[in-house]
PyMOL commands that place a pseudoatom at each C-alpha (Angstrom):
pseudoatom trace, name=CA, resn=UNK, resi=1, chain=A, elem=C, hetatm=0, pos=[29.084, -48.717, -15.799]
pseudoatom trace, name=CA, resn=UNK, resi=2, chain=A, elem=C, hetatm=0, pos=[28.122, -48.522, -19.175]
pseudoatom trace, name=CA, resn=UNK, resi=3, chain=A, elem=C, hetatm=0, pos=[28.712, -46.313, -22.201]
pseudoatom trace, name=CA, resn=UNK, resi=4, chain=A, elem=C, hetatm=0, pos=[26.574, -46.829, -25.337]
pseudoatom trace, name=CA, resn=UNK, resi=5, chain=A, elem=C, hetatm=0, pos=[28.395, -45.941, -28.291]
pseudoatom trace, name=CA, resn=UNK, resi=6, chain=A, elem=C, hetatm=0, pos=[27.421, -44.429, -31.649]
pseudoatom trace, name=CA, resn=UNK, resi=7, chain=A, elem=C, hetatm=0, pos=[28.635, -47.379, -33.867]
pseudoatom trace, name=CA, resn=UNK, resi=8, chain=A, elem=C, hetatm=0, pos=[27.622, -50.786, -33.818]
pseudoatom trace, name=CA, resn=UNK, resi=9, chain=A, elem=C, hetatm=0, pos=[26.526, -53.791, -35.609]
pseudoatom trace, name=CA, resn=UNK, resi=10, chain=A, elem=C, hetatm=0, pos=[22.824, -53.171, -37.070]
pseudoatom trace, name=CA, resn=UNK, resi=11, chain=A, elem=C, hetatm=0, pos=[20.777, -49.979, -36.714]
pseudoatom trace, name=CA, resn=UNK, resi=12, chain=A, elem=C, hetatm=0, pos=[22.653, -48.216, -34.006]
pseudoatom trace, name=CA, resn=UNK, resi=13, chain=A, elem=C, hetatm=0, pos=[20.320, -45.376, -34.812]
pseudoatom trace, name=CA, resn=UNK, resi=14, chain=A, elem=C, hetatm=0, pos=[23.312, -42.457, -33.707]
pseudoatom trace, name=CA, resn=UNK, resi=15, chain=A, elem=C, hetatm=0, pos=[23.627, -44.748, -30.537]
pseudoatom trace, name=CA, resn=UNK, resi=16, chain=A, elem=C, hetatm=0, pos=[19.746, -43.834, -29.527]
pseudoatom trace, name=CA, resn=UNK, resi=17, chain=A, elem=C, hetatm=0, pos=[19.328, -47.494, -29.135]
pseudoatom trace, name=CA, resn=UNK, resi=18, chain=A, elem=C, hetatm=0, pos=[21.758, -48.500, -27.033]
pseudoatom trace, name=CA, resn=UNK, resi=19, chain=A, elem=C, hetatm=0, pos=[21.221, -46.031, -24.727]
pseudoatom trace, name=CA, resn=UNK, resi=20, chain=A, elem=C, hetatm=0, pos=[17.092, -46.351, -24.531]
pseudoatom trace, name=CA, resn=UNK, resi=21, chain=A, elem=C, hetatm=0, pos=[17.963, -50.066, -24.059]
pseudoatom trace, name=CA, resn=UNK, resi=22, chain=A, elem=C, hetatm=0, pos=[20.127, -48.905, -21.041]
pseudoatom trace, name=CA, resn=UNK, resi=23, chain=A, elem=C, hetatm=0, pos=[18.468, -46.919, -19.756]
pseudoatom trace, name=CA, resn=UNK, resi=24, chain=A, elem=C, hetatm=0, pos=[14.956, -49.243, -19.694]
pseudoatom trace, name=CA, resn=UNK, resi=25, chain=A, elem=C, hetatm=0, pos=[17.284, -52.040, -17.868]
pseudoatom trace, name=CA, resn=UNK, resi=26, chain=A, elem=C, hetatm=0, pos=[16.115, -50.877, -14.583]
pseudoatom trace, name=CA, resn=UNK, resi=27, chain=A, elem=C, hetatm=0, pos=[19.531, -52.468, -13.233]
pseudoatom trace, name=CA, resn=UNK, resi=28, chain=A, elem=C, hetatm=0, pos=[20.240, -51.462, -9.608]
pseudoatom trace, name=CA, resn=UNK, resi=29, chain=A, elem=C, hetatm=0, pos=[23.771, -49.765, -9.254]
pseudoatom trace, name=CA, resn=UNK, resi=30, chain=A, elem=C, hetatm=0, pos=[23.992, -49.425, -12.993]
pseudoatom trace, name=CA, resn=UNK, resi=31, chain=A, elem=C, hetatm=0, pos=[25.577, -45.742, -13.950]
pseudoatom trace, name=CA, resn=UNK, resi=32, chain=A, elem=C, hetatm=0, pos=[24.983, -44.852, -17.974]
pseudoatom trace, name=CA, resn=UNK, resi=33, chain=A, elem=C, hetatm=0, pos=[26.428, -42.341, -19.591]
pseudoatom trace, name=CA, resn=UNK, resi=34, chain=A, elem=C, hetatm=0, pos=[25.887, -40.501, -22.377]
pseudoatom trace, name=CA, resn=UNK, resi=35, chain=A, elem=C, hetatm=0, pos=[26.362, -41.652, -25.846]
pseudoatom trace, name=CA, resn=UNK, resi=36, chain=A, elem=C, hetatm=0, pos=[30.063, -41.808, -27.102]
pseudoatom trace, name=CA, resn=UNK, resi=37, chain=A, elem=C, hetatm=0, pos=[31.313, -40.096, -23.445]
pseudoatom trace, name=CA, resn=UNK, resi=38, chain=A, elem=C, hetatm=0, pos=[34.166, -42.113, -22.428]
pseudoatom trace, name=CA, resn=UNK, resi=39, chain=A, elem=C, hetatm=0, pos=[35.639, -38.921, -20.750]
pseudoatom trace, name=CA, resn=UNK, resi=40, chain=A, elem=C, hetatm=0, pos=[32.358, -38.802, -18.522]
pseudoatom trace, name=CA, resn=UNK, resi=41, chain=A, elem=C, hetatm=0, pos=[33.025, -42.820, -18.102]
pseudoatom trace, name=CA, resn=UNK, resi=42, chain=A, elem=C, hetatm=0, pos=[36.250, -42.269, -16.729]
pseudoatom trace, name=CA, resn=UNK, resi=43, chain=A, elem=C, hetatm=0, pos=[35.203, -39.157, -14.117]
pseudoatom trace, name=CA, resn=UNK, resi=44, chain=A, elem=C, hetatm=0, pos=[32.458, -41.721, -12.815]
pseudoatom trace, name=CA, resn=UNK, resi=45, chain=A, elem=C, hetatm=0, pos=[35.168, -44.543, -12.666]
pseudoatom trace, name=CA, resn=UNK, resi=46, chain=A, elem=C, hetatm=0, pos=[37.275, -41.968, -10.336]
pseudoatom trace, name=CA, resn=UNK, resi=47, chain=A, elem=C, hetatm=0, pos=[34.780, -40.888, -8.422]
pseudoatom trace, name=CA, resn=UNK, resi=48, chain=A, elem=C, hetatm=0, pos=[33.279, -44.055, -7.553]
pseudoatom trace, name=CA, resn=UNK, resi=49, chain=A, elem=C, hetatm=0, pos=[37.208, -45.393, -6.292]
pseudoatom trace, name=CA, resn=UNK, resi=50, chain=A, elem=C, hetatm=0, pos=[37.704, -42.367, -4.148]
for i in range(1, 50): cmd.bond("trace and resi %d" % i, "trace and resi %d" % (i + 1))
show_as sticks, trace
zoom trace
């Protein structure tokens, strides 16, 4: 799971970067959210437990 986040080290960019860099990976069973969503983190988290 992975949440890219607005702040960071560098040109974040608004957290644009993180997430195009996430969402390139091409990672099997990798779940992004959007940027800054730690609520939508957490709903994934539980859904993917029950």
């Amino acid at each position: 799971m992975a949440v890219p986040t607005s702040v960071r080290y560098g040109s974040s960019e608004g957290g644009l970067a993180a997430l195009a860099a996430l969402l390139t990976s091409g990672a099997p069973g990798l779940a992004v959210t959007g940027i800054d969503d730690g609520l939508g983190a957490a709903v994934l988290a539980r859904r993917l437990l029950t």
